[in-house]
N, C-alpha and C positions, 0 to 999 in steps of 0.2 A: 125691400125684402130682407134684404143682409140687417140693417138696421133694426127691423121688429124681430128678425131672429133672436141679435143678440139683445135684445132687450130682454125677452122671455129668461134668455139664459142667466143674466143677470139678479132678474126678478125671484128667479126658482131656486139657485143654485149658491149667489155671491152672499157668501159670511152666512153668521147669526150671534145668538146670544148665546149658543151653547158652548161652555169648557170644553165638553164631552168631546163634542164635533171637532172641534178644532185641533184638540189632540191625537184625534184619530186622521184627521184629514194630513196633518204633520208627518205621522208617523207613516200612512199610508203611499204620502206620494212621496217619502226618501225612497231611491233605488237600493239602496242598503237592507233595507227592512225587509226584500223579497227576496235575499241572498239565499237563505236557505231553501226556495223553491228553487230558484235558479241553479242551485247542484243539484237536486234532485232529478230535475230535467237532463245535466251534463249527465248524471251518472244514466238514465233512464234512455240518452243516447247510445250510451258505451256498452252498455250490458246487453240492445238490442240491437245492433250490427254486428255483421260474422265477420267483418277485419278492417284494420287499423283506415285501409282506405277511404272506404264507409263510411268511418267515423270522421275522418277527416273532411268528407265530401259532405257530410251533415253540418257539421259545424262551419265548415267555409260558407256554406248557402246560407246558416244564418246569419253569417257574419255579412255578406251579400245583401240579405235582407236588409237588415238593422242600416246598414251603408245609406242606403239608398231612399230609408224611410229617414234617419235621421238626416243624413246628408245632404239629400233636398231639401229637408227645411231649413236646416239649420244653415248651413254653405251659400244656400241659391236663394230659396224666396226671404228668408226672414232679412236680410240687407237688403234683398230690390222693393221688399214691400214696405217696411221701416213702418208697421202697425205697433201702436204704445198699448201695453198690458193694460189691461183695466184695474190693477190695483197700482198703475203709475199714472192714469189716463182722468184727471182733473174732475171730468163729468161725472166717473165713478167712486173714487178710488176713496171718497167720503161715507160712501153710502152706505158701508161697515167698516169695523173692528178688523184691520186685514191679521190673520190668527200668524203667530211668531213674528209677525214685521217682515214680513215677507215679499217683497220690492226687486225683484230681480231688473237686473238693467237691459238686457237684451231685449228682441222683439219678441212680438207676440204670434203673428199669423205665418206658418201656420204650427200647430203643434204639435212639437215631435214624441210628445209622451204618446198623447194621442194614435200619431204616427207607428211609431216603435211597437208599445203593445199591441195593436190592432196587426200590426203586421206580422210578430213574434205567433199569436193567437191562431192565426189564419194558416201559416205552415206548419205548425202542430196540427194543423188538424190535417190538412193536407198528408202530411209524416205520418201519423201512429194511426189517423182512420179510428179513433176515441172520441164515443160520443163527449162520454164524462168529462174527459181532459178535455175538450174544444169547450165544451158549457165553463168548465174552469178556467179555463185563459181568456175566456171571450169575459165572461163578469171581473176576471183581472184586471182586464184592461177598458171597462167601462168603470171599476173603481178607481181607477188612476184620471181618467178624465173626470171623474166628478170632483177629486179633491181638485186636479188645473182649474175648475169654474168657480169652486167652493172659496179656494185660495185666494183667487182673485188675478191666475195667470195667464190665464185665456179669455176669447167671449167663446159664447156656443157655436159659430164661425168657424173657427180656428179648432177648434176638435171636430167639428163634422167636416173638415177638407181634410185633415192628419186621419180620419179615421177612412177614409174613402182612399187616400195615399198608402194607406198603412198595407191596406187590402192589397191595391194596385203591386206593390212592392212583391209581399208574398208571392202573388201569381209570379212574377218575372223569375224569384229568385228561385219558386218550386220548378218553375219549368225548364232554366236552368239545370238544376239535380235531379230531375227526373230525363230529363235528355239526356245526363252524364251514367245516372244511374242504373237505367236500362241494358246497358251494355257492360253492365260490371256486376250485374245479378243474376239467379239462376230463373228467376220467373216465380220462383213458386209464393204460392199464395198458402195463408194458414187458416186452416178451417178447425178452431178449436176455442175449448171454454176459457183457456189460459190466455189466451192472447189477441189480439186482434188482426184484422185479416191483412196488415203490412209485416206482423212479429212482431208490436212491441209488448209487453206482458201486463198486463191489467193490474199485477202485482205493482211490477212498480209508476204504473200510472195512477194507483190508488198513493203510492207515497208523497206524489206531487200536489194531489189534490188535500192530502193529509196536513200537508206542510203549507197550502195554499189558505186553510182554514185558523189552522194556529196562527199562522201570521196576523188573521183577520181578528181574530182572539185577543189575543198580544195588547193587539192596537188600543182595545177596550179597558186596558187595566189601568191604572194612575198607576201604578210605579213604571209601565213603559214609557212615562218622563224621562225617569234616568238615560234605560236604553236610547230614549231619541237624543237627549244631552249628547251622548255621547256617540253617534252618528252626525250628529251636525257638525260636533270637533272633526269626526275623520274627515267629512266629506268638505 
């Protein structure tokens, strides 16, 4: 079963002939290239908690989250499972054009991209109670797994355990903050066209998804060459 999994994933998803693809799939899966949602969201926290606590108890739980999504992979399974990436993995790694030379040397199973955004995804939704934002972080984070399959750094395996992890993560680290939270809020619920029914403002939910698009945008242009050139330098 594992096997015909990743075959399909392989079959669907690994490489092509396209420049287009390849530079989008590049540009898309650097963490860099999402920076500017990523403050969007930072500010989208700050501007919708009523004090420093709040804020701090938001961002410790994602930091909680992320811990635990990346950290089991990364710390725990990827050395006990010692799974070889399929653009290192002999069987495959022929089978296309791997797009930048992209050969990372760590493990493969399970993946934390996968992991991370799925989980990031899932307490935003949990948090702001935004249909909109949850459909946008959730196809964030299904385009980050497609570039891991496209790339050639994952099998299909290895993002459906990272995206079932990612979930799992969320729950702990929501229920965490919402245990903590309870008792440091007044209860009230918002019944209004501006915001949604936790407080966070539509306004600047709409900035996130604004900036979630551009990015997506970006990707499509051949002069975001340069910008990726020079993401690769920083990172």
């Amino acid at each position: 079963m594992i096997e015909y999994l990743d075959k399909i994933g392989i079959d669907l998803f690994f490489g092509s002939d396209s420049v287009f693809l390849d530079q989008m799939a590049l540009v898309l899966t650097n963490t860099y290239a999402w920076v500017p949602m990523f403050i969007a969201l930072f500010i989208l926290i700050i501007k919708n908690n009523d004090n420093v606590q709040q804020i701090l108890l938001v961002m410790g739980c994602i930091a909680l989250c992320v811990f635990l999504a990346s950290g089991t992979s990364n710390l725990l399974v990827k050395p006990l499972v010692e799974r070889v990436r399929p653009c290192n993995d002999p069987q495959y790694k022929y089978l296309a054009q791997i797009a930048g030379d992209m050969h990372s040397k760590d493990f493969s199973f399970f993946s934390s991209h996968a992991a991370n955004t799925m989980a990031v995804a899932t307490f935003f939704t949990f948090l702001s109670r935004s249909l909109l934002l949850s459909v946008t972080l959730y196809a964030w984070s299904l385009i980050n797994m497609w570039t891991r399959l496209y790339l050639g750094q994952h099998f299909l395996t290895d993002i459906l355990v990272g995206m079932i992890w990612g979930i799992v993560s969320a729950c702990i680290a929501y229920a965490v903050f919402y245990s903590i939270y309870k008792n440091m809020s007044t209860g009230k619920k918002y019944v209004s066209t501006q915001y949604t029914v936790t407080g966070y403002s539509y306004l600047d939910v709409d900035v996130v998804v604004s900036l979630f698009f551009l990015t997506l945008c970006c990707s499509t242009i051949p002069l975001i060459e340069i910008y990726h050139n020079l993401i690769r330098l920083i990172h």
